[in-house]
N, CA and C atoms as a LAMMPS dump frame, in Angstrom:
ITEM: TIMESTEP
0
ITEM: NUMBER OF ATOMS
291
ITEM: BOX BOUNDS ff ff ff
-5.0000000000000000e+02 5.0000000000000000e+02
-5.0000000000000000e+02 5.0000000000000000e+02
-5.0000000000000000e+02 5.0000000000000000e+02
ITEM: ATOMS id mol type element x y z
1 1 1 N 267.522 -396.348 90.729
2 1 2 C 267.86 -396.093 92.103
3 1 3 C 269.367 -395.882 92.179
4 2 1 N 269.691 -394.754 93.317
5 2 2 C 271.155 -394.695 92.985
6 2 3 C 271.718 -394.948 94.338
7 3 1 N 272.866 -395.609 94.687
8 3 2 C 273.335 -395.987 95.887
9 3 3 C 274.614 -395.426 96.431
10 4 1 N 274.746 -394.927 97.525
11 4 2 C 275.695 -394.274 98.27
12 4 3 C 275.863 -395.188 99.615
13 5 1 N 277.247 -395.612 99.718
14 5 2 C 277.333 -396.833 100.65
15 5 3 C 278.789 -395.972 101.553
16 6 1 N 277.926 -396.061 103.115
17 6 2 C 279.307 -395.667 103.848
18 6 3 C 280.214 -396.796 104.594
19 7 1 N 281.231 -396.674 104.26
20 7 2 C 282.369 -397.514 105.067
21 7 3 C 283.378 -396.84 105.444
22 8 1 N 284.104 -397.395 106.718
23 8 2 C 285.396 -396.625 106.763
24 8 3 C 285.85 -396.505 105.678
25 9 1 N 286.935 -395.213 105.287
26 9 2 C 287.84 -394.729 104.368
27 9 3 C 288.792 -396.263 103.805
28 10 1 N 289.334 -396.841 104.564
29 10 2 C 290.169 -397.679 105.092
30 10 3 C 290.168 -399.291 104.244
31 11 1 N 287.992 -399.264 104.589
32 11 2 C 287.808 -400.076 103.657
33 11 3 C 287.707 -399.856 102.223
34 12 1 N 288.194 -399.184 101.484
35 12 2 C 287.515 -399.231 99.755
36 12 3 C 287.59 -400.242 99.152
37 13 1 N 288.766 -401.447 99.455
38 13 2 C 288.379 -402.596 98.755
39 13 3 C 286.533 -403.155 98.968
40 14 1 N 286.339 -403.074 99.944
41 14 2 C 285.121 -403.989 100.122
42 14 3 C 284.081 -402.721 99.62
43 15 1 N 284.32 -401.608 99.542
44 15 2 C 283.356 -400.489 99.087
45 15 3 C 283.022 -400.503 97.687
46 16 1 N 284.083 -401.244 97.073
47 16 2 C 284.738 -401.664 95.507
48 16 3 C 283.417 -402.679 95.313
49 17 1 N 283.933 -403.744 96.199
50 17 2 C 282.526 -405.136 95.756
51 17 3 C 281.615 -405.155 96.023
52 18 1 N 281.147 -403.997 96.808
53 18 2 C 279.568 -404.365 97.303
54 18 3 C 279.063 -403.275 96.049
55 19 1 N 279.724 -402.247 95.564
56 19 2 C 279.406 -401.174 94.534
57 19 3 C 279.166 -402.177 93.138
58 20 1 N 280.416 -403.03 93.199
59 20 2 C 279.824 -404.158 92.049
60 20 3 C 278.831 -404.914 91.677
61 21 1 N 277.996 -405.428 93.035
62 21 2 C 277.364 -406.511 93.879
63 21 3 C 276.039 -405.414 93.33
64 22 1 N 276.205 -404.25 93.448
65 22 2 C 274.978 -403.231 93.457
66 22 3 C 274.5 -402.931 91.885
67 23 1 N 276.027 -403.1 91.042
68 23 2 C 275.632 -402.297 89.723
69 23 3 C 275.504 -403.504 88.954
70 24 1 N 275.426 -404.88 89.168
71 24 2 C 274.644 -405.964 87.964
72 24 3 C 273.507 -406.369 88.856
73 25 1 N 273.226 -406.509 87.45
74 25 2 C 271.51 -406.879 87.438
75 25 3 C 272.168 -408.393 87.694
76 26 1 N 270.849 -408.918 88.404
77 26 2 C 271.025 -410.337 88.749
78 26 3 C 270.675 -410.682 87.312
79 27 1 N 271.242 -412.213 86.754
80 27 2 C 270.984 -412.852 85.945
81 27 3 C 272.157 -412.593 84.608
82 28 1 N 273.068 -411.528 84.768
83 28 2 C 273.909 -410.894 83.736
84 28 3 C 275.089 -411.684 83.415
85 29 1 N 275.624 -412.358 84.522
86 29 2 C 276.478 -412.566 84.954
87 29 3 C 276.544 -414.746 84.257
88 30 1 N 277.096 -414.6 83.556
89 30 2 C 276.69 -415.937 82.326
90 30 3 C 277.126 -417.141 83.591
91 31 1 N 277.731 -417.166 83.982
92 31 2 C 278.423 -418.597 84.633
93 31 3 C 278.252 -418.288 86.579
94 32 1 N 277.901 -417.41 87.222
95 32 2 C 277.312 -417.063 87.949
96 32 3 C 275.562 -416.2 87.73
97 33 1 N 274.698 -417.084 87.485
98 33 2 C 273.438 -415.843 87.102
99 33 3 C 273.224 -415.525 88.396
100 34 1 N 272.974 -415.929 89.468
101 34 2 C 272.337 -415.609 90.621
102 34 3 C 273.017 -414.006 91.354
103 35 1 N 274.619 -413.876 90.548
104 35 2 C 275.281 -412.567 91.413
105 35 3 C 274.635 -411.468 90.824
106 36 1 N 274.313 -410.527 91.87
107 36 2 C 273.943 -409.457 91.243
108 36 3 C 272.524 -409.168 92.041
109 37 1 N 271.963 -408.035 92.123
110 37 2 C 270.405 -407.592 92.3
111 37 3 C 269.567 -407.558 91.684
112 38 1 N 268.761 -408.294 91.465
113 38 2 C 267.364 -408.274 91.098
114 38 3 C 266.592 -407.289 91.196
115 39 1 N 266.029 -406.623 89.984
116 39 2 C 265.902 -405.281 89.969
117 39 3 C 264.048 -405.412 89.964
118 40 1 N 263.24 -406.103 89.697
119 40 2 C 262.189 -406.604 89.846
120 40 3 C 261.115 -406.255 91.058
121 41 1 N 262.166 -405.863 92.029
122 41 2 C 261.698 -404.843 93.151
123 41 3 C 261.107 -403.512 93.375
124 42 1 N 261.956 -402.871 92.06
125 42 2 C 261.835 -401.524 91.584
126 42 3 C 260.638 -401.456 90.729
127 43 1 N 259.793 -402.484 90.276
128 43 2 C 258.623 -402.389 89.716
129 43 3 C 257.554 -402.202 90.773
130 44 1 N 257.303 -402.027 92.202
131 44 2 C 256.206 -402.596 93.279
132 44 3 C 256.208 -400.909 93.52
133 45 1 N 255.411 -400.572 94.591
134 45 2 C 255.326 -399.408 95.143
135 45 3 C 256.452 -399.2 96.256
136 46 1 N 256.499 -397.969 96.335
137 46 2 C 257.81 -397.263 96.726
138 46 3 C 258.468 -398.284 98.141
139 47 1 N 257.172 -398.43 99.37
140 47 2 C 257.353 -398.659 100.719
141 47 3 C 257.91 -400.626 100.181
142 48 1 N 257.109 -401.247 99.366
143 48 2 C 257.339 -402.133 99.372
144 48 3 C 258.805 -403.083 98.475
145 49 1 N 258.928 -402.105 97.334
146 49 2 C 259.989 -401.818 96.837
147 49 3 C 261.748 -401.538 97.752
148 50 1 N 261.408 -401.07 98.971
149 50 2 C 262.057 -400.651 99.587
150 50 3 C 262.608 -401.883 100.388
151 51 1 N 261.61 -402.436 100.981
152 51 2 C 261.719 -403.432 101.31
153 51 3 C 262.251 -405.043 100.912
154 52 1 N 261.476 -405.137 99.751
155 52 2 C 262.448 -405.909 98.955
156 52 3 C 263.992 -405.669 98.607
157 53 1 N 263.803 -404.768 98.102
158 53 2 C 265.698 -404.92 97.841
159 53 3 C 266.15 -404.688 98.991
160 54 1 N 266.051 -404.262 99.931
161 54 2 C 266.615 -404.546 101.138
162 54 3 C 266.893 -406.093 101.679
163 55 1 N 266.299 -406.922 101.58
164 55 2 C 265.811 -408.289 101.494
165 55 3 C 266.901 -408.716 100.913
166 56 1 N 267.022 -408.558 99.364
167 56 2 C 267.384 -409.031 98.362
168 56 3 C 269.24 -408.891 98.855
169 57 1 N 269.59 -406.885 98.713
170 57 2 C 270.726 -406.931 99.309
171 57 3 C 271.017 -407.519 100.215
172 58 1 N 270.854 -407.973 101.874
173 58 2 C 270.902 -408.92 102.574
174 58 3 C 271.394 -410.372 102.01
175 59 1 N 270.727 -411.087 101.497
176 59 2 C 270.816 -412.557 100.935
177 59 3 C 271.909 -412.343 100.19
178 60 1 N 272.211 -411.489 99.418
179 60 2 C 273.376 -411.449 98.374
180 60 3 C 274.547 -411.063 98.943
181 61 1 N 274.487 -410.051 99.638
182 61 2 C 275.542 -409.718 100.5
183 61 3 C 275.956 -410.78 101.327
184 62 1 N 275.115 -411.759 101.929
185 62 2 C 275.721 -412.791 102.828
186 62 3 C 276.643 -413.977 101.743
187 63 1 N 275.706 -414.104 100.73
188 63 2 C 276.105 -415.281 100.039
189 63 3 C 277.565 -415.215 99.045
190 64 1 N 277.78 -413.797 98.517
191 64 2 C 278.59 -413.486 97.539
192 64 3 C 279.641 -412.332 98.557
193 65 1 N 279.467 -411.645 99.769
194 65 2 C 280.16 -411.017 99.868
195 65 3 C 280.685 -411.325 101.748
196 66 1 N 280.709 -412.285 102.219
197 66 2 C 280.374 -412.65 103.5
198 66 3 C 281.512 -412.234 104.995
199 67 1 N 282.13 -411.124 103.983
200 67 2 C 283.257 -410.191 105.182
201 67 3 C 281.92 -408.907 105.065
202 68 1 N 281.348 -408.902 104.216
203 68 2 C 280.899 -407.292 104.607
204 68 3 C 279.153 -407.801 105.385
205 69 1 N 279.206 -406.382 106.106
206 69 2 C 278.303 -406.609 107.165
207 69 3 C 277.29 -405.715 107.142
208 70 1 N 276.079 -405.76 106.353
209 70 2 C 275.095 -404.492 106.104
210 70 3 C 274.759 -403.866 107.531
211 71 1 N 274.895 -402.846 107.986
212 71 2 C 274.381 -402.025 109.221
213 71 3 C 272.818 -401.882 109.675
214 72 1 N 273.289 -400.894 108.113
215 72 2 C 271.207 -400.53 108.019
216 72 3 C 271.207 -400.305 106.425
217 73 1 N 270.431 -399.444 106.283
218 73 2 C 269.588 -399.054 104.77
219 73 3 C 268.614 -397.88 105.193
220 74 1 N 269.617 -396.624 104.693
221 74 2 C 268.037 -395.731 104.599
222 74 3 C 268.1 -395.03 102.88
223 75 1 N 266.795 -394.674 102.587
224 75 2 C 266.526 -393.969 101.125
225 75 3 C 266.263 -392.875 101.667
226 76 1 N 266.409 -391.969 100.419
227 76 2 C 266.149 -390.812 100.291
228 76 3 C 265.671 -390.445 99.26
229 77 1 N 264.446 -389.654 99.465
230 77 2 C 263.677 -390.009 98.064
231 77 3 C 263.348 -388.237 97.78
232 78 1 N 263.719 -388.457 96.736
233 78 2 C 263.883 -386.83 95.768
234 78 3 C 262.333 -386.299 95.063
235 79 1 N 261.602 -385.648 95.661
236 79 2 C 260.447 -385.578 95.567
237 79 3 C 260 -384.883 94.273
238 80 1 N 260.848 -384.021 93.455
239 80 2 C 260.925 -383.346 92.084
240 80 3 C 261.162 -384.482 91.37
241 81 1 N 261.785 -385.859 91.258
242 81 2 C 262.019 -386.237 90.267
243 81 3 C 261.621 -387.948 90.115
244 82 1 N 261.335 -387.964 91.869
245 82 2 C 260.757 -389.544 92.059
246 82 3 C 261.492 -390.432 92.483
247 83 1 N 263.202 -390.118 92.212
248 83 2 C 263.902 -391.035 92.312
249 83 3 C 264.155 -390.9 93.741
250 84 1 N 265.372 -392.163 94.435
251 84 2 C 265.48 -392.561 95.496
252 84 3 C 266.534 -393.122 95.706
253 85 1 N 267.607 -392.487 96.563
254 85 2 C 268.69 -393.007 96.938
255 85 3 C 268.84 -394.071 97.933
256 86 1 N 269.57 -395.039 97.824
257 86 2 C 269.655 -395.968 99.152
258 86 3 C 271.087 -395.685 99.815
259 87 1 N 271.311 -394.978 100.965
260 87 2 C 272.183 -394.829 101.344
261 87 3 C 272.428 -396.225 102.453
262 88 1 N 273.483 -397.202 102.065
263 88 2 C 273.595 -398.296 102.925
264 88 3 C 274.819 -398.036 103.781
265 89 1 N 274.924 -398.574 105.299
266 89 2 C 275.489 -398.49 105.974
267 89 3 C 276.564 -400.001 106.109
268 90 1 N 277.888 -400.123 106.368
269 90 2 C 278.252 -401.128 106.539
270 90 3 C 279.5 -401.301 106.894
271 91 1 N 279.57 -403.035 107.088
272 91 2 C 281.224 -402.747 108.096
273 91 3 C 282.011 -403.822 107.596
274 92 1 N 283.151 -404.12 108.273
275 92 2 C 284.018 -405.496 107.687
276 92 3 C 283.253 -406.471 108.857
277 93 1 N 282.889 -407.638 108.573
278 93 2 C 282.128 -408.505 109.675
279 93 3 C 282.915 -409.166 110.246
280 94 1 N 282.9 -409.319 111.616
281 94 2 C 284.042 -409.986 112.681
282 94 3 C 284.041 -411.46 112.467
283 95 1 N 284.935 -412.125 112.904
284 95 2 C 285.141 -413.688 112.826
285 95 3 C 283.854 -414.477 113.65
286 96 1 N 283.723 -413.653 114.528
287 96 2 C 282.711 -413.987 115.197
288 96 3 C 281.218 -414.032 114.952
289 97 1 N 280.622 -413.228 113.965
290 97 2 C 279.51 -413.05 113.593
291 97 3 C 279.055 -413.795 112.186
């Protein structure tokens, strides 16, 4: 799955860690195993698959990244080749939220 994440220009630091947050596999990570996505999702069918890592990003994003603020999540799924983009939406999260 390949991921395209929009943020303001402004932010690239946080565009930096959630791109990190996206590219380890959960469990890689020797003295933190839990950082990272669990890719285990990507084994289920497409709708439900979808769903899970959506899930998954959520929980991780709150726990490991807790300035950034997921919007939404949409895929785009490439019908010649199967694969499926997750284009995620997101923001810097207010003091308040």
């Amino acid at each position: 799955m390949e991921f395209a994440i929009v943020f303001d220009k402004k932010e690239e630091k946080l565009r930096q860690e959630l791109s990190m947050l996206l590219s380890t596999r959960a469990g890689s990570v020797p003295v933190i195993r839990d950082y990272g996505i669990s890719w285990q999702c990507l084994d289920a069918q497409p709708d439900v698959a979808e769903s899970l890592f959506y899930q998954e990003l959520l929980q991780k994003t709150e726990k490991y990244l807790p300035n950034i603020k997921i919007v939404g999540i949409e895929f785009v799924h490439n019908p010649g080749n199967g694969e499926a983009t997750a284009k995620i939406s997101c923001r810097r999260r207010e003091n308040s939220e």
